[in-house]
C-alpha positions in Angstrom: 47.1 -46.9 -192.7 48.8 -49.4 -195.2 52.2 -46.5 -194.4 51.7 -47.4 -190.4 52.2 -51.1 -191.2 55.2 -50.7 -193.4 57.2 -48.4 -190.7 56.2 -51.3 -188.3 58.0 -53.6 -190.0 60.5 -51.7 -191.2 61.2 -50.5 -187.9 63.5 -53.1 -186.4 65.6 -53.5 -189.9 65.9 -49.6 -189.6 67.5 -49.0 -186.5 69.7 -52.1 -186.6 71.0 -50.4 -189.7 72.5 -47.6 -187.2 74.7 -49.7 -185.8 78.0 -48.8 -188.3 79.1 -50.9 -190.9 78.5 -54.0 -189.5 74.3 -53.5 -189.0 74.2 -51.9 -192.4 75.3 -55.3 -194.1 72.9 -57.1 -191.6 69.8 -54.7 -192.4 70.7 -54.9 -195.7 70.1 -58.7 -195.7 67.2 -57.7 -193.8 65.6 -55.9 -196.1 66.6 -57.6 -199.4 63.5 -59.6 -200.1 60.7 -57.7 -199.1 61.8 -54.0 -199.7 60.6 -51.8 -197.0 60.4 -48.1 -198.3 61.1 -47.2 -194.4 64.0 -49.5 -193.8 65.0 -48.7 -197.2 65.3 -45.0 -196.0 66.9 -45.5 -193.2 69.5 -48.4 -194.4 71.1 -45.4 -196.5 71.1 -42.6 -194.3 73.3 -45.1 -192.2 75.7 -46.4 -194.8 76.2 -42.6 -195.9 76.7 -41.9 -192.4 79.3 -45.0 -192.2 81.0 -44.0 -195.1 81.6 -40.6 -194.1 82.2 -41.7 -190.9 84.9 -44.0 -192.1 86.2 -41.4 -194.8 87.0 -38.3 -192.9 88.3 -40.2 -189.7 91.0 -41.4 -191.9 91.6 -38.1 -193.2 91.6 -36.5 -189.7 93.7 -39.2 -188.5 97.2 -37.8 -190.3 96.3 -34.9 -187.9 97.4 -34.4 -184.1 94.9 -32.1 -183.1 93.0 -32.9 -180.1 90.6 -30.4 -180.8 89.4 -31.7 -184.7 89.3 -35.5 -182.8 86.8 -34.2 -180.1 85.0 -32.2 -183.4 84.7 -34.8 -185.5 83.2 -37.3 -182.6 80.6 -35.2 -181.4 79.7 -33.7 -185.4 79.0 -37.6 -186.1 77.3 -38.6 -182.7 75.1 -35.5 -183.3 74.3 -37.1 -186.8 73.9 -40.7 -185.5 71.9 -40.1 -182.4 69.7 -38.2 -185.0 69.1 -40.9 -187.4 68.8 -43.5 -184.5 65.9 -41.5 -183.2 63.9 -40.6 -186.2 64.1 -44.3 -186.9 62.6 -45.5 -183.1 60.0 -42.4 -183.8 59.1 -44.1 -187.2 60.2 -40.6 -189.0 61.4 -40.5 -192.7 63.8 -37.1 -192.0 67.0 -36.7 -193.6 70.1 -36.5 -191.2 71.0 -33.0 -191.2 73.5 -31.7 -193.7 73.9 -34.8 -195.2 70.8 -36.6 -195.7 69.4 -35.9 -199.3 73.0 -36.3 -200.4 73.0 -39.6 -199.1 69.1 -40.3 -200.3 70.3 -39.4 -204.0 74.0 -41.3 -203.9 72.4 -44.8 -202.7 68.7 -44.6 -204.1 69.3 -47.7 -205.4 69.6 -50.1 -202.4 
């Protein structure tokens, strides 16, 4: 029962954290008092996600390929529309491919 409450509150904080770099820095404000293992979760699948995000679109970019743009855009919607929805369903999955990497790199925040 005392799990059902925290994804409650950590529900909101977790899905605003989806919203790129910019709801990462808000949900980590969020979230830096009372430390919500759910939020907590979720806050770093998302800055992994922004990172990477951020990371390989600046490699990609010195390419002018139409076909890795259109690749790389859907690969991370996939990922983000993935994280997005495990947070609204109140699920603690790891993003595919990605997630335990990301779980492991940031365990600190």
């Amino acid at each position: 029962m005392n799990n059902d409450i925290d994804i409650e509150k950590g529900k909101t904080t977790a899905i605003v954290s989806y919203i790129m770099m910019v709801g990462v820095l808000i949900a980590l404000t969020m979230n830096a008092e009372d430390k919500n293992k759910f939020a907590s979760f979720h806050i770093r699948q998302s800055l992994g996600l922004s990172i990477s995000f951020i990371s390989i679109g600046l490699l990609i970019s010195n390419f002018s390929s139409t076909q890795i743009y259109v690749s790389f855009w859907i690969f991370f919607s996939i990922l983000w529309v993935f994280g997005i929805f495990s947070a609204i369903r109140g699920e603690m999955q790891p993003i595919p491919l990605v997630g335990k990497l990301f779980q492991k790199v940031f365990k600190g925040l």
